[in-house]
N, CA and C atoms as a LAMMPS dump frame, in Angstrom:
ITEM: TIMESTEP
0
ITEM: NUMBER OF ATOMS
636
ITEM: BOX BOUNDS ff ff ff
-5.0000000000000000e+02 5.0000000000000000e+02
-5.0000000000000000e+02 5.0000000000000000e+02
-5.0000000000000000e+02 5.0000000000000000e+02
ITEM: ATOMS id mol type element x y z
1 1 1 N -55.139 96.264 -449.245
2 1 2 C -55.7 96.599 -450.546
3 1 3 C -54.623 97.235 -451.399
4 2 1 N -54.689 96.564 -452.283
5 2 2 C -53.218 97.374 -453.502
6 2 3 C -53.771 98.171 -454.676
7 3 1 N -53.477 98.975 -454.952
8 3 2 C -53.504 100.071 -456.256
9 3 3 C -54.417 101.548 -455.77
10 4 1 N -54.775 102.101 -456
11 4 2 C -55.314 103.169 -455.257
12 4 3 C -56.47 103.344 -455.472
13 5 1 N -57.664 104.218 -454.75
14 5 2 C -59.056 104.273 -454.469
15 5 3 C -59.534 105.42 -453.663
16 6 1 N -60.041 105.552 -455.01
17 6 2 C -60.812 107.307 -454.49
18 6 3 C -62.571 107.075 -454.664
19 7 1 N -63.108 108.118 -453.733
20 7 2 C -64.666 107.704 -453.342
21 7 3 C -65.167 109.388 -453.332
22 8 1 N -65.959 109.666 -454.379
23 8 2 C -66.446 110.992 -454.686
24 8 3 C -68.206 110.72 -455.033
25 9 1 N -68.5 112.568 -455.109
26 9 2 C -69.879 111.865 -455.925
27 9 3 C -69.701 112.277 -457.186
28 10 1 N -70.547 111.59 -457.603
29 10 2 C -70.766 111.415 -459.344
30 10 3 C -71.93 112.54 -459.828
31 11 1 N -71.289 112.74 -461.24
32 11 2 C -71.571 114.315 -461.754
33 11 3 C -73.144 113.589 -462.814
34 12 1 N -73.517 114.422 -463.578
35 12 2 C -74.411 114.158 -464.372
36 12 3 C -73.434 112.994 -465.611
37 13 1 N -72.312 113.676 -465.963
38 13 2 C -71.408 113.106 -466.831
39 13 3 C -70.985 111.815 -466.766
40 14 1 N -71.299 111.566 -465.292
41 14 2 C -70.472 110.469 -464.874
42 14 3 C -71.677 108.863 -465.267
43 15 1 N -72.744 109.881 -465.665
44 15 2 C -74.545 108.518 -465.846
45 15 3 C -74.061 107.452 -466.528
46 16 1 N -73.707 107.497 -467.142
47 16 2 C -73.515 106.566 -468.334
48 16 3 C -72.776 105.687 -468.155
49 17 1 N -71.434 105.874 -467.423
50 17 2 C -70.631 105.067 -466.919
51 17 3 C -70.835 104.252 -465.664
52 18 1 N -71.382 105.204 -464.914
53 18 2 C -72.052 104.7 -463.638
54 18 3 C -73.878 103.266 -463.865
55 19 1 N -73.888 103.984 -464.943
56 19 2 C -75.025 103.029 -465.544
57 19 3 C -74.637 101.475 -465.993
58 20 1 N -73.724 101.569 -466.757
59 20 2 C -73.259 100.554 -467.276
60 20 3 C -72.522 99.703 -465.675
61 21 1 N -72.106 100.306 -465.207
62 21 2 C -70.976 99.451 -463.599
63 21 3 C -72.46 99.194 -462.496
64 22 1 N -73.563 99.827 -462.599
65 22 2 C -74.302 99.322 -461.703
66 22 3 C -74.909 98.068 -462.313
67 23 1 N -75.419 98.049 -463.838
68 23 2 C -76.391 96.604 -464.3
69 23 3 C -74.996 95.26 -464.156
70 24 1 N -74.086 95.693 -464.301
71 24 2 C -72.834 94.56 -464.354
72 24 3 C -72.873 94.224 -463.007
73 25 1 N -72.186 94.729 -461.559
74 25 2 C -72.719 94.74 -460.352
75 25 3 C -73.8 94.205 -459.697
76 26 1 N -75 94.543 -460.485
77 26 2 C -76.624 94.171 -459.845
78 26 3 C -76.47 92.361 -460.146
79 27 1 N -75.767 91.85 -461.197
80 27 2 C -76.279 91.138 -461.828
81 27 3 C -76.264 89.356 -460.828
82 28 1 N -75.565 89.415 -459.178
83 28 2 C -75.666 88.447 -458.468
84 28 3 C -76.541 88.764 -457.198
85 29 1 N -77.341 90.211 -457.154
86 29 2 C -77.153 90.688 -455.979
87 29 3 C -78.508 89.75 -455.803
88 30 1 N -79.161 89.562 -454.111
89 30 2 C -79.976 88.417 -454.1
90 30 3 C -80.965 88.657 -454.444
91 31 1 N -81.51 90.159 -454.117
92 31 2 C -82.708 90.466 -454.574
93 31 3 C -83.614 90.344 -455.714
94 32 1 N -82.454 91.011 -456.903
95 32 2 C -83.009 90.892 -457.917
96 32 3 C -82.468 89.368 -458.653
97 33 1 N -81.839 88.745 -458.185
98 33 2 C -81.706 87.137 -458.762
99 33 3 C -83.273 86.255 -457.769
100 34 1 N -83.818 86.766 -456.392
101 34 2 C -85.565 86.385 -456.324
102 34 3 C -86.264 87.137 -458.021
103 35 1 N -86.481 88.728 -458.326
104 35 2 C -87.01 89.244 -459.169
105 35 3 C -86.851 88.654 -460.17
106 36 1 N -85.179 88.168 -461.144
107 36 2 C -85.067 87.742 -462.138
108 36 3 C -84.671 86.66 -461.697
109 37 1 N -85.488 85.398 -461.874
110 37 2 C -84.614 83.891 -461.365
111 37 3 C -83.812 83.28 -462.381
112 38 1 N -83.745 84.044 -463.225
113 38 2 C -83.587 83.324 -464.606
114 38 3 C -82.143 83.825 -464.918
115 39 1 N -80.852 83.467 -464.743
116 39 2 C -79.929 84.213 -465.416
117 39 3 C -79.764 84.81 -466.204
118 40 1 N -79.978 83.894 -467.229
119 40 2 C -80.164 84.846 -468.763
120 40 3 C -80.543 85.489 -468.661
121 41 1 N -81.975 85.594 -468.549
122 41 2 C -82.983 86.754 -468.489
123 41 3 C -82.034 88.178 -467.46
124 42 1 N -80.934 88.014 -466.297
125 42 2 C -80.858 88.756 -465.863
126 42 3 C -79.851 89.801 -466.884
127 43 1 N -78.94 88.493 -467.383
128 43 2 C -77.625 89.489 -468.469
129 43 3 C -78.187 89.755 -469.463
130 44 1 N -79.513 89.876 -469.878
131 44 2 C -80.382 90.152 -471.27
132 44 3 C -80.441 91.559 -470.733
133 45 1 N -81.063 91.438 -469.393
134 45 2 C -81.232 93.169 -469.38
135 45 3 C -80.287 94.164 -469.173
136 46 1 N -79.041 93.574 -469.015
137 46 2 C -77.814 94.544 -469.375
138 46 3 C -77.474 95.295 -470.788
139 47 1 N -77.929 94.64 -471.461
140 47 2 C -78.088 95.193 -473.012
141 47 3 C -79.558 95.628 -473.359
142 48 1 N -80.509 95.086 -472.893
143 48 2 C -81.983 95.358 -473.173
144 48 3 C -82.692 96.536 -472.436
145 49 1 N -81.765 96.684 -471.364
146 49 2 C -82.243 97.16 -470.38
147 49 3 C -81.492 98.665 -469.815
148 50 1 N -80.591 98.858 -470.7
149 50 2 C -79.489 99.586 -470.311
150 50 3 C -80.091 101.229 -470.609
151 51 1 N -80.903 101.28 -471.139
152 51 2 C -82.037 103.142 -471.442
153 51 3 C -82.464 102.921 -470.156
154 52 1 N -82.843 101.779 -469.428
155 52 2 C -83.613 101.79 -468.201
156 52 3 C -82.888 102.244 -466.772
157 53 1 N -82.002 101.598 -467.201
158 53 2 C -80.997 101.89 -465.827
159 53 3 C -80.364 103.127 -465.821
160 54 1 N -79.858 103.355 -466.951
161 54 2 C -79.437 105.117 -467.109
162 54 3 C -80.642 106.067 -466.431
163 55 1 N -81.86 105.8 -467.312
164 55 2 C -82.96 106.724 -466.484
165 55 3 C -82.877 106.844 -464.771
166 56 1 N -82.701 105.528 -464.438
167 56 2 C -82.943 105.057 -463.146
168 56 3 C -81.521 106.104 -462.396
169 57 1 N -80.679 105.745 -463.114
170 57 2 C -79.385 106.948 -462.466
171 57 3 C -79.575 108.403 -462.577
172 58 1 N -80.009 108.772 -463.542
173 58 2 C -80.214 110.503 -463.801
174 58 3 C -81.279 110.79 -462.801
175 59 1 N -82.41 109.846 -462.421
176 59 2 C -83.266 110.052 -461.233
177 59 3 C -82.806 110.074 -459.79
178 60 1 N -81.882 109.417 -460.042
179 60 2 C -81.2 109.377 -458.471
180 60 3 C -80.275 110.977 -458.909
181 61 1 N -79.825 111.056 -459.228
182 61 2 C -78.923 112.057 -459.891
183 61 3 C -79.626 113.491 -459.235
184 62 1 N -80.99 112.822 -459.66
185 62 2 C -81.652 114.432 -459.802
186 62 3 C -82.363 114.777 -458.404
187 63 1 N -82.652 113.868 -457.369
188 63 2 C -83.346 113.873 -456.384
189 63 3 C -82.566 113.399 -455.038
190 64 1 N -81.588 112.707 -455.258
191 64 2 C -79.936 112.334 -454.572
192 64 3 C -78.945 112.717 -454.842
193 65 1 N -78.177 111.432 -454.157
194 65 2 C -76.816 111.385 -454.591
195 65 3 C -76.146 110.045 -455.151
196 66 1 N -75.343 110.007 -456.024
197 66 2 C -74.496 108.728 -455.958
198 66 3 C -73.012 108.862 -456.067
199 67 1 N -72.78 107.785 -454.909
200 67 2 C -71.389 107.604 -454.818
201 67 3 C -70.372 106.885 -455.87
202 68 1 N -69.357 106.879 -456.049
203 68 2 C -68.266 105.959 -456.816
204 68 3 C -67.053 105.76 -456.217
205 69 1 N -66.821 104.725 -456.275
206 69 2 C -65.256 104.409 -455.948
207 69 3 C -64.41 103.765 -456.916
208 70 1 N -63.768 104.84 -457.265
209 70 2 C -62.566 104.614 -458.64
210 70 3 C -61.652 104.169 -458.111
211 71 1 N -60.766 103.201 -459.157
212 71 2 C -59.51 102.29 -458.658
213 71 3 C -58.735 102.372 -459.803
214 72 1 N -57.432 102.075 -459.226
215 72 2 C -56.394 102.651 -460.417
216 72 3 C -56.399 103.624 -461.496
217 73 1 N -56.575 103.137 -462.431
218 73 2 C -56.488 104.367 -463.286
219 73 3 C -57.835 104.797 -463.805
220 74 1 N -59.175 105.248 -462.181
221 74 2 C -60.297 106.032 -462.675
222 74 3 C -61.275 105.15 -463.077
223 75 1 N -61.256 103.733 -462.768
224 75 2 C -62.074 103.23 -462.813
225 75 3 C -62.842 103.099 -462.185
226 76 1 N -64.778 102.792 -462.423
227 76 2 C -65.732 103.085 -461.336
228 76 3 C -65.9 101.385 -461.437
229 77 1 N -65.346 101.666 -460.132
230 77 2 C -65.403 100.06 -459.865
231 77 3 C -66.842 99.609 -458.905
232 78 1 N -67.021 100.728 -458.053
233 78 2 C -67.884 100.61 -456.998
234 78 3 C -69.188 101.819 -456.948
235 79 1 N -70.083 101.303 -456.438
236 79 2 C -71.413 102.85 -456.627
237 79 3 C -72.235 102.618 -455.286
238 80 1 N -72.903 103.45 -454.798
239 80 2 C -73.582 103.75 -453.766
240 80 3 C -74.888 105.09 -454.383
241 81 1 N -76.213 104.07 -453.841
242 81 2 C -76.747 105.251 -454.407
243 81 3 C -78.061 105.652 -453.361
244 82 1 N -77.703 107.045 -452.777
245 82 2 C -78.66 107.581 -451.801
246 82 3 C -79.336 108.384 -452.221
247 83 1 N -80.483 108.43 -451.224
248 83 2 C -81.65 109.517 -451.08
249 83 3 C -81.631 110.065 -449.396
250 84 1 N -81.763 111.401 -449.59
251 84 2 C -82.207 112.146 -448.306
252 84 3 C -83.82 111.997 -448.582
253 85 1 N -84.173 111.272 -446.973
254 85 2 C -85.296 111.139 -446.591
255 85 3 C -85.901 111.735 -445.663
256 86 1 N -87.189 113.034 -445.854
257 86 2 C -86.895 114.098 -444.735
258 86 3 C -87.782 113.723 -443.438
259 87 1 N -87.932 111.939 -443.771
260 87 2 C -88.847 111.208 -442.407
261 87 3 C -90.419 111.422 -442.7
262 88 1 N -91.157 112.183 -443.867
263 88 2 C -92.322 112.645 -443.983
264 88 3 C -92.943 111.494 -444.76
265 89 1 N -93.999 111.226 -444.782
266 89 2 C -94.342 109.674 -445.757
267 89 3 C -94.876 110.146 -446.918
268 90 1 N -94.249 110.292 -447.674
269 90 2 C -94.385 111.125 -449.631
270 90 3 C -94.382 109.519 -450.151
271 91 1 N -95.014 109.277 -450.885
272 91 2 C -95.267 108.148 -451.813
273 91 3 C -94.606 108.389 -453.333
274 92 1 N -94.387 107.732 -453.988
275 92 2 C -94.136 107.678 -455.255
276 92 3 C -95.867 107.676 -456.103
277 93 1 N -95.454 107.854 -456.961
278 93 2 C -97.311 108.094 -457.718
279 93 3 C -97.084 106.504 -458.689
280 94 1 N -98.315 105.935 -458.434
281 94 2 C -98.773 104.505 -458.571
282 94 3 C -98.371 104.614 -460.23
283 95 1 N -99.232 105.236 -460.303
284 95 2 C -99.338 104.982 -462.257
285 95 3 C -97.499 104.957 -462.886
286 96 1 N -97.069 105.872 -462.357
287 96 2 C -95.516 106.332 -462.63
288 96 3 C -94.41 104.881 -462.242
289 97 1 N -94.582 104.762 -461.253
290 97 2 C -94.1 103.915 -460.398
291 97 3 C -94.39 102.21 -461.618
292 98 1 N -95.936 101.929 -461.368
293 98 2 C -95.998 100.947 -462.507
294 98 3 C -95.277 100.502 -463.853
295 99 1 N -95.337 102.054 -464.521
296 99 2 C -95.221 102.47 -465.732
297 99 3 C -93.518 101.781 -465.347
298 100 1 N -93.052 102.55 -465.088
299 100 2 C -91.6 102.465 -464.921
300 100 3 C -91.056 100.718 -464.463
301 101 1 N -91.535 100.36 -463.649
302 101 2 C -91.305 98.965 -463.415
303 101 3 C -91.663 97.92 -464.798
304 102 1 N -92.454 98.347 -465.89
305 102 2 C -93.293 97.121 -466.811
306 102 3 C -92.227 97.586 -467.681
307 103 1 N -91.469 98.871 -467.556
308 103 2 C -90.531 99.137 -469.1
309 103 3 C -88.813 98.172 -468.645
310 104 1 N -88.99 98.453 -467.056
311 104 2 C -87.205 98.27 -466.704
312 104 3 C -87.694 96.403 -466.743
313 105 1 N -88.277 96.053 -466.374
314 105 2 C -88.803 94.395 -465.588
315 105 3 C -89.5 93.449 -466.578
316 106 1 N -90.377 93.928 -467.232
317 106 2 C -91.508 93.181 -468.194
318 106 3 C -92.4 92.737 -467.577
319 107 1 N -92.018 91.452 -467.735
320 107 2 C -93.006 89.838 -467.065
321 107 3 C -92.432 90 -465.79
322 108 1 N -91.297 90.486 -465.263
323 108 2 C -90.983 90.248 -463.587
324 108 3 C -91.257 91.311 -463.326
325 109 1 N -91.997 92.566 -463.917
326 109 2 C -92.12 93.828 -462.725
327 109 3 C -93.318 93.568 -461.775
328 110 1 N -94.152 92.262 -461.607
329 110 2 C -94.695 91.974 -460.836
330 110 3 C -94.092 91.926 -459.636
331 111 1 N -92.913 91.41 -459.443
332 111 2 C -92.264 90.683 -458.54
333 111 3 C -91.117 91.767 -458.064
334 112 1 N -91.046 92.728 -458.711
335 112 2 C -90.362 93.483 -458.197
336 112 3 C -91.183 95.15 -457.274
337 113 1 N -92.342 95.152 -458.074
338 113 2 C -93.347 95.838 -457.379
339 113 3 C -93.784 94.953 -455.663
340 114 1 N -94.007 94.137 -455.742
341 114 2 C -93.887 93.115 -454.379
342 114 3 C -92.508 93.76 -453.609
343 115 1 N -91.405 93.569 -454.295
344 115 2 C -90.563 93.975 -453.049
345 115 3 C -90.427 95.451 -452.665
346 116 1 N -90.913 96.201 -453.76
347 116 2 C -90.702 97.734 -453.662
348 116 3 C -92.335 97.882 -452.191
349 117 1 N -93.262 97.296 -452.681
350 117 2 C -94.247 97.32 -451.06
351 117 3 C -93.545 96.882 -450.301
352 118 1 N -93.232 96.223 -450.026
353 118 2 C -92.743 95.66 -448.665
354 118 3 C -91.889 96.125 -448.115
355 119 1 N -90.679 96.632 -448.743
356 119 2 C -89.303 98.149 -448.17
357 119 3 C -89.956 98.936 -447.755
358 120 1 N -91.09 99.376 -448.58
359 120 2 C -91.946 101.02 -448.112
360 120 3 C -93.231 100.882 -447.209
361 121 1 N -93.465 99.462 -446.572
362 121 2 C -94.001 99.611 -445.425
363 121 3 C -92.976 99.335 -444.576
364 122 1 N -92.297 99.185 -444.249
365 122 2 C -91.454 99.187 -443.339
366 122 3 C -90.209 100.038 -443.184
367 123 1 N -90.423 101.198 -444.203
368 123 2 C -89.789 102.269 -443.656
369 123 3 C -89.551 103.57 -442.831
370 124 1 N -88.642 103.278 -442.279
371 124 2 C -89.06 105.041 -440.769
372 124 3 C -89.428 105.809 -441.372
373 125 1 N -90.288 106.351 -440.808
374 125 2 C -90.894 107.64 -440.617
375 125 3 C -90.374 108.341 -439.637
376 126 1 N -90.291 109.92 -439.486
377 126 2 C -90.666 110.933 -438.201
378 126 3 C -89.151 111.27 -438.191
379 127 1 N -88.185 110.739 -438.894
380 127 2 C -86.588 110.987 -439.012
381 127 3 C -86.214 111.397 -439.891
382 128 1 N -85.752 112.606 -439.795
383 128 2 C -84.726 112.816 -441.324
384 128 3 C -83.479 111.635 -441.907
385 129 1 N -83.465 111.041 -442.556
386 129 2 C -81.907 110.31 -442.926
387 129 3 C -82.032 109.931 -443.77
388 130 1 N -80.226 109.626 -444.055
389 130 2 C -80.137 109.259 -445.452
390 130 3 C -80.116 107.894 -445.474
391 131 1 N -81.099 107.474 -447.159
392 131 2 C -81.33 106.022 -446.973
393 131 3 C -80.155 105.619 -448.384
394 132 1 N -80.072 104.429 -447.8
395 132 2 C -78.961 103.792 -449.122
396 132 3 C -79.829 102.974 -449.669
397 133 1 N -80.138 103.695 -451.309
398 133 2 C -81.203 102.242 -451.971
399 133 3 C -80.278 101.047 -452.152
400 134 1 N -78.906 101.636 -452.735
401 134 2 C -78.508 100.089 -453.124
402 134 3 C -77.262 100.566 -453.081
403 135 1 N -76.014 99.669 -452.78
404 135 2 C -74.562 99.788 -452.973
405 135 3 C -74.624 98.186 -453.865
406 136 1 N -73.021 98.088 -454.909
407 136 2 C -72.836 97.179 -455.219
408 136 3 C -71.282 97.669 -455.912
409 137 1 N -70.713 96.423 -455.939
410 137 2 C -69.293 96.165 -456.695
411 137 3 C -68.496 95.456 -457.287
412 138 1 N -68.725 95.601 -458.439
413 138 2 C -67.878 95.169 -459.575
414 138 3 C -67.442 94.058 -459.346
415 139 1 N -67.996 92.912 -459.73
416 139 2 C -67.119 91.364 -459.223
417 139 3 C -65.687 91.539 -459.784
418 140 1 N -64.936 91.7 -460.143
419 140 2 C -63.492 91.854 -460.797
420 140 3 C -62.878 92.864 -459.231
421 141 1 N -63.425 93.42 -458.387
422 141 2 C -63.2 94.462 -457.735
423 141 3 C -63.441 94.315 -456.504
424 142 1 N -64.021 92.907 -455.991
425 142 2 C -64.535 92.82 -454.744
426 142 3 C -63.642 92.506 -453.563
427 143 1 N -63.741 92.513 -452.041
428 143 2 C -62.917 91.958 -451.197
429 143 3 C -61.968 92.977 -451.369
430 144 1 N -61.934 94.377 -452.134
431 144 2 C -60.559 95.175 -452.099
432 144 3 C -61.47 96.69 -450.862
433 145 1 N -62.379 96.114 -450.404
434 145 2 C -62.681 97.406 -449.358
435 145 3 C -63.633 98.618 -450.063
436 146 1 N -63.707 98.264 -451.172
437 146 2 C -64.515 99.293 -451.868
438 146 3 C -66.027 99.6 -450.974
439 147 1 N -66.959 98.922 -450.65
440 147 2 C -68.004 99.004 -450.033
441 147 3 C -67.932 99.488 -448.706
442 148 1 N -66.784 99.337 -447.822
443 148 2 C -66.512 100.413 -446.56
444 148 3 C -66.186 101.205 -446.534
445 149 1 N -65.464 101.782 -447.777
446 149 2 C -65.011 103.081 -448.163
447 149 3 C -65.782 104.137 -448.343
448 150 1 N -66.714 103.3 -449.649
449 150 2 C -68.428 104.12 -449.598
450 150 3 C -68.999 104.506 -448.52
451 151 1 N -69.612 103.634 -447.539
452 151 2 C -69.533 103.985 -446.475
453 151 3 C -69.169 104.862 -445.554
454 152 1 N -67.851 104.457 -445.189
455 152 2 C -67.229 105.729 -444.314
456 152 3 C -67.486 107.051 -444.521
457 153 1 N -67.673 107.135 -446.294
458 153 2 C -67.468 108.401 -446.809
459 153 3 C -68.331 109.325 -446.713
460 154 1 N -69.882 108.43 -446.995
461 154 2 C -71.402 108.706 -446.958
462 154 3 C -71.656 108.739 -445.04
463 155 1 N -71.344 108.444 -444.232
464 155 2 C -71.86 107.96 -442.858
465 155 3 C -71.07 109.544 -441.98
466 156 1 N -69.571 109.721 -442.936
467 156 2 C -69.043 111.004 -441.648
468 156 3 C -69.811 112.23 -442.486
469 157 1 N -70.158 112.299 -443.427
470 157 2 C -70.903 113.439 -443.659
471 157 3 C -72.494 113.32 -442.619
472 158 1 N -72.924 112.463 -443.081
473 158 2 C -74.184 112.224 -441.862
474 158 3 C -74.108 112.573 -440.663
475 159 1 N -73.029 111.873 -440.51
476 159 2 C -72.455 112.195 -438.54
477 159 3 C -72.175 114.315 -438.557
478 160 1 N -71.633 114.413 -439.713
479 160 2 C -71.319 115.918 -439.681
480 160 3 C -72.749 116.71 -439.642
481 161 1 N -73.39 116.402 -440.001
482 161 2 C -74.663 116.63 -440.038
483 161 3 C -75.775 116.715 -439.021
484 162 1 N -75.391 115.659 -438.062
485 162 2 C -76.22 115.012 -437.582
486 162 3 C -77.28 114.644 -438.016
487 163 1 N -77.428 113.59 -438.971
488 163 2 C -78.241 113.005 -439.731
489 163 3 C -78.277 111.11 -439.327
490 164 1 N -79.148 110.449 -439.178
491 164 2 C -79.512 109.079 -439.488
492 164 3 C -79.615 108.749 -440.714
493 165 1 N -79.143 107.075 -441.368
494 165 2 C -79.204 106.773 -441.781
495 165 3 C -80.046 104.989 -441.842
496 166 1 N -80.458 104.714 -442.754
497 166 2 C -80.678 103.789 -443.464
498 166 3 C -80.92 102.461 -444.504
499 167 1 N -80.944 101.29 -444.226
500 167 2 C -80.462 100.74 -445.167
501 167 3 C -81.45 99.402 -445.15
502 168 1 N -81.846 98.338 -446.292
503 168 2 C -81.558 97.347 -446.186
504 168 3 C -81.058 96.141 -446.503
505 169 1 N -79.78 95.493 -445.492
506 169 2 C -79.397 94.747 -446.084
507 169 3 C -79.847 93.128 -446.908
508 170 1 N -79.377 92.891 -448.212
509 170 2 C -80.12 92.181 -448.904
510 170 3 C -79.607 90.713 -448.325
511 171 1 N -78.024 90.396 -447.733
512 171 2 C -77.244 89.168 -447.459
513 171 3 C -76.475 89.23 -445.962
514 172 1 N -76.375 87.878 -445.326
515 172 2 C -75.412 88.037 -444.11
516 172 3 C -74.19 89.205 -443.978
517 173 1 N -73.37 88.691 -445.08
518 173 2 C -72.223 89.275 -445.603
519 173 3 C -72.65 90.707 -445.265
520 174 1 N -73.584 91.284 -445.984
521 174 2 C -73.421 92.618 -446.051
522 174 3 C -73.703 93.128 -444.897
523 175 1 N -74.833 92.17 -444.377
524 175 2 C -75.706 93.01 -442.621
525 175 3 C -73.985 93.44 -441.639
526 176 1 N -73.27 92.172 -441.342
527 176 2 C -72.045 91.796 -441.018
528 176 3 C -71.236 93.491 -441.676
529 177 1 N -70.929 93.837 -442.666
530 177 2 C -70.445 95.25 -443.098
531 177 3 C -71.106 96.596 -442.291
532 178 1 N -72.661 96.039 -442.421
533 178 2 C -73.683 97.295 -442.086
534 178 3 C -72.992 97.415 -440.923
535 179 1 N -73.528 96.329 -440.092
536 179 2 C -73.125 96.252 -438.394
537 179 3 C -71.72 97.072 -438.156
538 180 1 N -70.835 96.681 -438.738
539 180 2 C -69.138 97.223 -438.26
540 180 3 C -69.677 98.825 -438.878
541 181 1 N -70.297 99.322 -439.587
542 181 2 C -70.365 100.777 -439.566
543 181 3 C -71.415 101.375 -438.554
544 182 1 N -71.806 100.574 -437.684
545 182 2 C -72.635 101.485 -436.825
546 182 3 C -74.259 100.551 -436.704
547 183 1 N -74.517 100.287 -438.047
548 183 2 C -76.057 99.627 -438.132
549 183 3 C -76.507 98.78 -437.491
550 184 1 N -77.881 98.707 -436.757
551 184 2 C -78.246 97.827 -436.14
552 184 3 C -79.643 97.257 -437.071
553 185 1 N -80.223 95.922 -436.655
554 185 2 C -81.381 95.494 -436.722
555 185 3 C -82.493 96.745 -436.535
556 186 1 N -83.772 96.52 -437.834
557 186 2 C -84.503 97.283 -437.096
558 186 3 C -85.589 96.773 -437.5
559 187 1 N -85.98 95.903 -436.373
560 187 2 C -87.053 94.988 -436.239
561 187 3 C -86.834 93.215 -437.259
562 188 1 N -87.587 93.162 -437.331
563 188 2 C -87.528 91.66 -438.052
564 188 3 C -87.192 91.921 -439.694
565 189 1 N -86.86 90.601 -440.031
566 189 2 C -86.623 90.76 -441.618
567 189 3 C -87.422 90.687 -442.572
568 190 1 N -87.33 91.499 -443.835
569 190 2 C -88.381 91.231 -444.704
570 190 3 C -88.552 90.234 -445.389
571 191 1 N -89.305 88.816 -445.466
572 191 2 C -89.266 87.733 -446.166
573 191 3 C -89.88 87.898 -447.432
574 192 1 N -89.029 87.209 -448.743
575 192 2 C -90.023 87.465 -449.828
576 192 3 C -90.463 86.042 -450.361
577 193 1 N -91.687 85.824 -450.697
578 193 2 C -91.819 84.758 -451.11
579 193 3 C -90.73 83.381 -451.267
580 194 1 N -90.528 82.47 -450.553
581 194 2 C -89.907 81.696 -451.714
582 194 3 C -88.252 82.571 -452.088
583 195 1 N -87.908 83.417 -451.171
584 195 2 C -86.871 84.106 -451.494
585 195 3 C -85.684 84.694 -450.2
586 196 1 N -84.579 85.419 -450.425
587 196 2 C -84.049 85.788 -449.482
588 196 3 C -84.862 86.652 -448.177
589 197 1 N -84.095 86.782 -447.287
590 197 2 C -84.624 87.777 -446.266
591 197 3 C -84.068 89.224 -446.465
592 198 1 N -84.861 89.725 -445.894
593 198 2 C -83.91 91.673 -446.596
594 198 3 C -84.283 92.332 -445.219
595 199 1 N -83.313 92.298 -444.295
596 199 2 C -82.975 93.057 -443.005
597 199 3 C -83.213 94.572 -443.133
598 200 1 N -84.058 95.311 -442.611
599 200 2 C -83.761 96.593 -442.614
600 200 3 C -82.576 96.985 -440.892
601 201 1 N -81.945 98.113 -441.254
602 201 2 C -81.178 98.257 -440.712
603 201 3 C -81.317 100.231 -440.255
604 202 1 N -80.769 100.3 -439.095
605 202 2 C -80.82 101.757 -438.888
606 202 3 C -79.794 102.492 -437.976
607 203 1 N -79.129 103.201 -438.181
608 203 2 C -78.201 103.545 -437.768
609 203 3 C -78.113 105.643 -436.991
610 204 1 N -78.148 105.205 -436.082
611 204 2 C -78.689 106.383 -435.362
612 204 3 C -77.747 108.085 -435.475
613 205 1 N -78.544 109.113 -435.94
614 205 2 C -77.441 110.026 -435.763
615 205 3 C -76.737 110.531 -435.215
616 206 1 N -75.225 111.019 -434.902
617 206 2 C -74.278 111.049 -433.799
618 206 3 C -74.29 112.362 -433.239
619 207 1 N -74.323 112.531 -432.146
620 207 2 C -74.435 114.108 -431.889
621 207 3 C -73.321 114.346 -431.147
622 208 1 N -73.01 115.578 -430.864
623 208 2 C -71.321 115.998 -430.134
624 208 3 C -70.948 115.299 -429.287
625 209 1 N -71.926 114.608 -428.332
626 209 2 C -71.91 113.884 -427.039
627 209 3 C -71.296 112.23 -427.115
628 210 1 N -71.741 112.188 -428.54
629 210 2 C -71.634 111.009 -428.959
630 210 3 C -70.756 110.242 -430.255
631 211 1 N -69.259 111.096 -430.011
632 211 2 C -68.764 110.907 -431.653
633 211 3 C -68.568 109.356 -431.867
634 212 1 N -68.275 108.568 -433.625
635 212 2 C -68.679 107.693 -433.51
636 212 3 C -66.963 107.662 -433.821
């Protein structure tokens, strides 16, 4: 990998920028190309949609964490964005949850409410860990290691912790990444209609006995 790369978390200051590098990023990932099938429709909501996704970051902001990985000169090329999950089954509130999907989605927050059930029945319970909603990176930026970096960075604090983590992966490619950091299968995959499979994945916490 050539030019240099630093992996921190991101400040309140950092929303805006981090907002704009995640809708650019999102815009092949498989999931939301099932949600938005429509290309256009997906780069419409980079401009249409861009109050939405900021919100969506200051929320993670405010209840997580998110990662960045800057390259050369400070660019956020790469993002990672977690939640500590304290294993207890807390729901999101329906009306809120709705509301928020019909402003970011429109006509597809149907289809994206579908996949948001289906992650949250099939997520652990009875474990504290940290879950990764989503990593992504910068097509101009990819294949340079940015997404294992995130990783590493987010996984030895866990391990310092002794904390589990979480994930699921949306593509081969990525399960294949998950796996080399530790992640295994956890249980069968989530099928969506007419759409990709979305692997959940789980990765166990390391205790003294067991460094990784």
């Amino acid at each position: 990998m050539s030019g240099s790369l630093t992996v921190r978390l991101a400040g309140a200051d950092d929303a805006p920028t981090v907002a704009s590098a995640l809708a650019v990023a999102s815009l092949d990932e498989a999931v939301l190309a099932w949600v938005v099938p429509d290309e256009r429709a997906r780069r419409d909501r980079v401009t249409s949609g861009a109050e939405q996704t900021l919100a969506w970051v200051h929320g993670v902001l405010a209840t997580g964490e998110v990662l960045v990985a800057q390259v050369d000169s400070g660019v956020i090329a790469g993002l990672s964005l977690w939640e500590f999950d304290n294993g207890d089954p807390v729901g999101t509130d329906p009306a809120e949850l709705s509301a928020f999907l019909a402003r970011a989605y429109g006509e597809y927050a149907p289809r994206m409410a579908l996949v948001h059930e289906l992650t949250r029945r099939r997520h652990p319970r009875g474990e504290p860990h940290w879950y990764l909603q989503q990593m992504v990176v910068v097509p101009d930026h990819r294949g340079r290691g940015l997404g294992g970096a995130m990783l590493s960075h987010q996984l030895a604090r866990a391990d310092a912790a002794g904390v589990a983590a979480y994930l699921e992966a949306s593509s081969p490619r990525n399960r294949r990444l998950y796996e080399r950091h530790g992640f295994r299968a956890l249980g069968g995959p989530i099928t969506l209609p007419d759409g990709p499979g979305v692997q959940p994945m789980w990765r166990p916490a390391a205790t003294p006995a067991e460094p990784r």
